[in-house]
C-alpha positions as CSV (number, residue, x, y, z in Angstrom):
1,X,0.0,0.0,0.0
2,X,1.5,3.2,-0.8
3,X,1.3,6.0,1.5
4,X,1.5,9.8,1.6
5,X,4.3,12.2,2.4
6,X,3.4,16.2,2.2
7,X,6.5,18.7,0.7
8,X,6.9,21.8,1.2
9,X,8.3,24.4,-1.4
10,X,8.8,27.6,-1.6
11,X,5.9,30.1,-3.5
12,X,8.2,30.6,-6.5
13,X,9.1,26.7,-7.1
14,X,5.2,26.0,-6.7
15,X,4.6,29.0,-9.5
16,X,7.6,27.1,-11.3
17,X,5.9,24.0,-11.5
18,X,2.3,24.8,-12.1
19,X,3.7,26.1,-15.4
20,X,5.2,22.7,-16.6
21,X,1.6,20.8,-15.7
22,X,2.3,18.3,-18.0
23,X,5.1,17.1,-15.9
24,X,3.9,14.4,-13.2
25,X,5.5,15.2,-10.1
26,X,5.2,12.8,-8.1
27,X,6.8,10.4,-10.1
28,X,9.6,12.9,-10.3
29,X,10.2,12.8,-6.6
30,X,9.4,9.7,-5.8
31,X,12.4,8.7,-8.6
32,X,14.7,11.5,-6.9
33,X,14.2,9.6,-3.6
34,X,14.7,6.6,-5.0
35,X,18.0,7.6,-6.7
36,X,19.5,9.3,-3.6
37,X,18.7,6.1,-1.5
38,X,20.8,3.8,-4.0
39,X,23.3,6.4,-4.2
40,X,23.3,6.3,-0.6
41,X,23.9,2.4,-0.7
42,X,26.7,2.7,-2.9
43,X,28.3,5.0,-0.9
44,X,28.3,3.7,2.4
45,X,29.8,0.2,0.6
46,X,32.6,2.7,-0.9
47,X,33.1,3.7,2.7
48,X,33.2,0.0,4.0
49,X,35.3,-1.2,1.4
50,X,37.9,1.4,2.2
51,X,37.7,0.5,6.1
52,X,38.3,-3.1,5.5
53,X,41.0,-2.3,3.7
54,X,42.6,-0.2,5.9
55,X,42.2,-2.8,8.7
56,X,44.0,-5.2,6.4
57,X,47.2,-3.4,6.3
58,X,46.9,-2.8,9.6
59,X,46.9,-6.4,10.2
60,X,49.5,-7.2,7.6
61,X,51.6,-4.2,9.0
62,X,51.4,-6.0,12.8
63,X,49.7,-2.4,14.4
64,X,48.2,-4.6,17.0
65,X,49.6,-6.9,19.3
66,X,48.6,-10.4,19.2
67,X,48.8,-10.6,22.8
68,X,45.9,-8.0,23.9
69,X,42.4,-8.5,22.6
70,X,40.2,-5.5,20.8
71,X,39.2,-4.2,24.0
72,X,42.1,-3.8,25.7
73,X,43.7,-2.1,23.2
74,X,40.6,0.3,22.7
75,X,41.5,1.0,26.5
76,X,44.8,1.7,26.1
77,X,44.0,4.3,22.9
78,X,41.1,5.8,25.0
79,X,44.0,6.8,27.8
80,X,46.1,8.1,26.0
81,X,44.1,10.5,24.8
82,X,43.4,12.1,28.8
């Protein structure tokens, strides 16, 4: 079931659009929100991509020591800082 979402634009745009009747709107939004939610997607797993990658070299490089779990050296970052 589909449901309703109101926009609000300013006078001007409204005037704007009224002229170009013959363009459905709706369907031009709905496509623009579509659009900027897959963009979204695909940037976020840009994002990801990159972070697993940096914690690969990381790894490879031997940052961390083998000895000390994730938490404790979390800690030892955290106190450093203060």
């Amino acid at each position: 079931m589909d449901e309703i979402i109101s926009l609000r634009v300013k006078k001007q745009l409204k005037e704007r659009m009224r002229a170009h009747d013959e363009i459905n709107w709706s369907a031009v939004l709905r496509k623009a929100i579509i659009e900027n939610l897959e963009n979204r997607k695909k940037v976020n797993l840009e994002k990801r991509k990159k972070v697993f990658a940096m914690m690969d070299k990381l790894r490879k490089e031997k940052a961390f020591d083998g000895d000390r779990n994730s938490t404790e050296i979390i800690r030892e970052w955290r106190n450093k800082r203060h």
